[in-house]
C-alpha positions as CSV (number, residue, x, y, z in Angstrom):
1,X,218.3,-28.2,-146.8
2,X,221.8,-30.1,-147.1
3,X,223.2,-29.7,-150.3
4,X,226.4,-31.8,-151.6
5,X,228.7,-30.4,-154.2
6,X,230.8,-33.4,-156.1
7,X,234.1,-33.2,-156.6
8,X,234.5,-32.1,-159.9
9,X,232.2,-29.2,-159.2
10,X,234.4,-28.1,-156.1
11,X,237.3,-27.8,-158.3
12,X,235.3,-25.1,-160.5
13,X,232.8,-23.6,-157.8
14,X,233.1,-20.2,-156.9
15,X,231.5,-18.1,-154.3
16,X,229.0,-16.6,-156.8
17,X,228.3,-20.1,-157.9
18,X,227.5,-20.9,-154.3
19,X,225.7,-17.9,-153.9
20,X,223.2,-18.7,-157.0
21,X,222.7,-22.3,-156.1
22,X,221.5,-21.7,-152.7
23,X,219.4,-18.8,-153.4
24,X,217.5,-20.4,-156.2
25,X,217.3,-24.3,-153.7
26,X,215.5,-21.5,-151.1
27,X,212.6,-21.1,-153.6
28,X,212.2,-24.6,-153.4
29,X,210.9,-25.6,-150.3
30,X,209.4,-28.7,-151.3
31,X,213.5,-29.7,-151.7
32,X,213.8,-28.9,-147.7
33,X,214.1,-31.9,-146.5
34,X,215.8,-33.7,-149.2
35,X,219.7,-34.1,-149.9
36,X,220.7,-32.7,-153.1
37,X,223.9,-33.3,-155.2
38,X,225.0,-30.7,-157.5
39,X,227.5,-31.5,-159.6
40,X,229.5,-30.6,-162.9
41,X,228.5,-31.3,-166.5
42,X,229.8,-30.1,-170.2
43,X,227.1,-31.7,-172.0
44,X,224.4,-29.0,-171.7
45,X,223.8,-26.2,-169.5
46,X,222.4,-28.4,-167.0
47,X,221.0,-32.2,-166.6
48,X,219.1,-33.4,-163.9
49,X,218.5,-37.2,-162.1
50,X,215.7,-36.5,-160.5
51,X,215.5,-40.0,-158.8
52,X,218.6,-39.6,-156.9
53,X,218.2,-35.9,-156.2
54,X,221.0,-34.6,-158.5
55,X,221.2,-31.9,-160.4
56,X,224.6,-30.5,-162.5
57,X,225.7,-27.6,-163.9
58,X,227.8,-26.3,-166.7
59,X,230.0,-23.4,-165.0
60,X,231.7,-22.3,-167.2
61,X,234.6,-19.0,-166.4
62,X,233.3,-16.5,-169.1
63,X,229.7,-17.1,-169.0
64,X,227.8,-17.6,-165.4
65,X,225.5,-20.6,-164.6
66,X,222.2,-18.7,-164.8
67,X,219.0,-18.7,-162.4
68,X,216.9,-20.1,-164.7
69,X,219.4,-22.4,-165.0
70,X,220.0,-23.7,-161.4
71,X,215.6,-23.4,-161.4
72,X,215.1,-25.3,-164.3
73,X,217.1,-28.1,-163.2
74,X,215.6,-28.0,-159.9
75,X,212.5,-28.4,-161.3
76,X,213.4,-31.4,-162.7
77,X,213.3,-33.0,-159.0
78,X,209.9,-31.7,-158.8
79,X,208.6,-34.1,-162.2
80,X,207.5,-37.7,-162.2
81,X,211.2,-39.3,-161.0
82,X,211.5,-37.1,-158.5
83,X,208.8,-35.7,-156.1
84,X,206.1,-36.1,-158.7
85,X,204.8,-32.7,-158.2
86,X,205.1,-30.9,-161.4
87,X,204.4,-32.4,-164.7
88,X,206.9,-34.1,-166.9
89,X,208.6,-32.4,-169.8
90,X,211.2,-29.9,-170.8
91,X,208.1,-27.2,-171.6
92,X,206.5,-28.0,-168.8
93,X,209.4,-27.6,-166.3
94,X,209.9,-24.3,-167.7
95,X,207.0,-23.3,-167.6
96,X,207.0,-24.1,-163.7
97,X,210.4,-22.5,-163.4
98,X,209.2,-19.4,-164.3
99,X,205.8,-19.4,-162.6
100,X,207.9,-20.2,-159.5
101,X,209.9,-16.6,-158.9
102,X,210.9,-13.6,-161.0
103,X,214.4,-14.7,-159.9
104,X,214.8,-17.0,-162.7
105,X,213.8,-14.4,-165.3
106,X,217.5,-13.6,-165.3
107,X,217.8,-16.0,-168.9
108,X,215.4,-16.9,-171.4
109,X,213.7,-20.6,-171.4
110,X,215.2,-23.4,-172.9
111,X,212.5,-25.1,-174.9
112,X,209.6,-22.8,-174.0
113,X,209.4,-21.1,-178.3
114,X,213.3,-21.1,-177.7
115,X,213.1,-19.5,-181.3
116,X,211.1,-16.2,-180.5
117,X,213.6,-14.8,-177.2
118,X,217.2,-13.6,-177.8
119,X,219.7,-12.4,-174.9
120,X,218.5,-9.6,-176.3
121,X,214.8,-9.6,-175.9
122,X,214.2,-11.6,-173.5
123,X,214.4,-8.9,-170.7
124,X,211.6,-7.0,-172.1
125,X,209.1,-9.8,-172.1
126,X,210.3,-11.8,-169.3
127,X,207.4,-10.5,-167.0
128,X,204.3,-11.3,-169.1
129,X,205.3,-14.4,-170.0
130,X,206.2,-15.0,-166.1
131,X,202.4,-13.6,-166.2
132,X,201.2,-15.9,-168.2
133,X,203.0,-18.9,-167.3
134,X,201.4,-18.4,-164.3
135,X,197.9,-18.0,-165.7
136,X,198.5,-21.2,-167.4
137,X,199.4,-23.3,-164.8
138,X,196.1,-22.0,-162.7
139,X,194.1,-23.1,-166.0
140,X,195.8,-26.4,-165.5
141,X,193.7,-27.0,-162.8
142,X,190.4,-27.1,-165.3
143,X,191.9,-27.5,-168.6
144,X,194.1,-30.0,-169.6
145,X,195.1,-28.2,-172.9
146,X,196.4,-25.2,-170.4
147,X,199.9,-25.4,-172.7
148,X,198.0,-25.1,-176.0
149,X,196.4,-21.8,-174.1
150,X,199.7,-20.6,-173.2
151,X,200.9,-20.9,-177.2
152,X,198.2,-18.9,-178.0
153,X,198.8,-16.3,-175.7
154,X,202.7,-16.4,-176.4
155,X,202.1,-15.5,-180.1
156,X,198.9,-13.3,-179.7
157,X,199.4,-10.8,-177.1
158,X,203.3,-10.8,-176.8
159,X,202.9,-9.2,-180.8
160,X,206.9,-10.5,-180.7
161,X,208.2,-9.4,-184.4
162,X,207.0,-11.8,-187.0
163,X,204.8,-13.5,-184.6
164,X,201.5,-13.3,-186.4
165,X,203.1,-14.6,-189.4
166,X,204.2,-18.0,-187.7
167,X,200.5,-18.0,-186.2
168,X,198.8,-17.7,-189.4
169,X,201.3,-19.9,-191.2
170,X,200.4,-22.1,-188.3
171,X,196.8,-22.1,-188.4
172,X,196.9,-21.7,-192.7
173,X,198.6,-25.7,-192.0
174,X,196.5,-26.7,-190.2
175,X,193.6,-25.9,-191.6
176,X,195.2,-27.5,-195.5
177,X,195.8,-30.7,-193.2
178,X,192.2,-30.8,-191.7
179,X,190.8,-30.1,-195.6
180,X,193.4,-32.5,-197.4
181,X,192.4,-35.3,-194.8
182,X,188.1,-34.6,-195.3
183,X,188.9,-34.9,-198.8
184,X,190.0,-38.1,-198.9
């Protein structure tokens, strides 16, 4: 798989760097055959441009560009302007970023209930959620409302601290909503 690195990004890249790009783009072999750019940004952790195969990367001295990271953004190549293979949205591609190899377990998702992980955390419930990720996206395949499932499962059987409040809260909502609308 050829991959470019822009200029910018040469001027910052380090072996490690390297390293982490090309061993997440070989869990990608859909990407085998295509030329991808990686390049530099400071707006975010990562962007993508799926429709010209580019992906950059914050690298940054202090902190190292993550797995999830590098997979996320290659993910993004696999959505709707890219290889239209993986559905589109931020929740969605991390949901297929995890699902794809424990090697992006290394950070918490992005948009995935951002609020319930920490650095902290994360580690000790990257696994079942990998798990259920993965069970989500095979329920896909019957059940359109497979990220609605995956919710569900987040909150009930991860029991993450204060968890069963937010569901109830949740569900407490949306049940006023469904009663204040009949009662109009």
């Amino acid at each position: 798989m050829p991959v470019r690195f822009t200029a910018p990004l040469q001027k910052v890249l380090t072996a490690d760097v390297v390293q982490r790009i090309e061993r997440s783009l070989s869990e990608f072999p859909e990407l085998s055959d295509k030329r991808v750019t990686v390049g530099l940004t400071k707006a975010a952790d990562g962007t993508a441009e799926a429709e010209d195969m580019i992906i950059r990367l914050n690298v940054r001295p202090r902190k190292p560009v993550s797995y999830f990271t590098i997979g996320h953004e290659l993910t993004h190549l696999l959505q709707s302007r890219g290889l239209r293979l993986v559905p589109d949205g931020e929740v969605q591609c991390d949901v297929w970023t995890l699902a794809r190899s424990a090697l992006f377990l290394d950070d918490r998702p992005t948009y995935l209930h951002p609020h319930l992980w920490t650095r902290a955390n994360w580690p000790s419930y990257a696994v079942r959620v990998r798990g259920l990720c993965l069970e989500a996206i095979e329920l896909r395949k019957t059940n359109r409302r497979y990220l609605a499932w995956l919710n569900e499962q987040l909150y009930r059987r991860l029991a993450v601290r204060g968890t069963a409040l937010l569901l109830r809260d949740a569900r407490y909502s949306s049940d006023c909503m469904s009663a204040s609308s009949r009662s109009r």
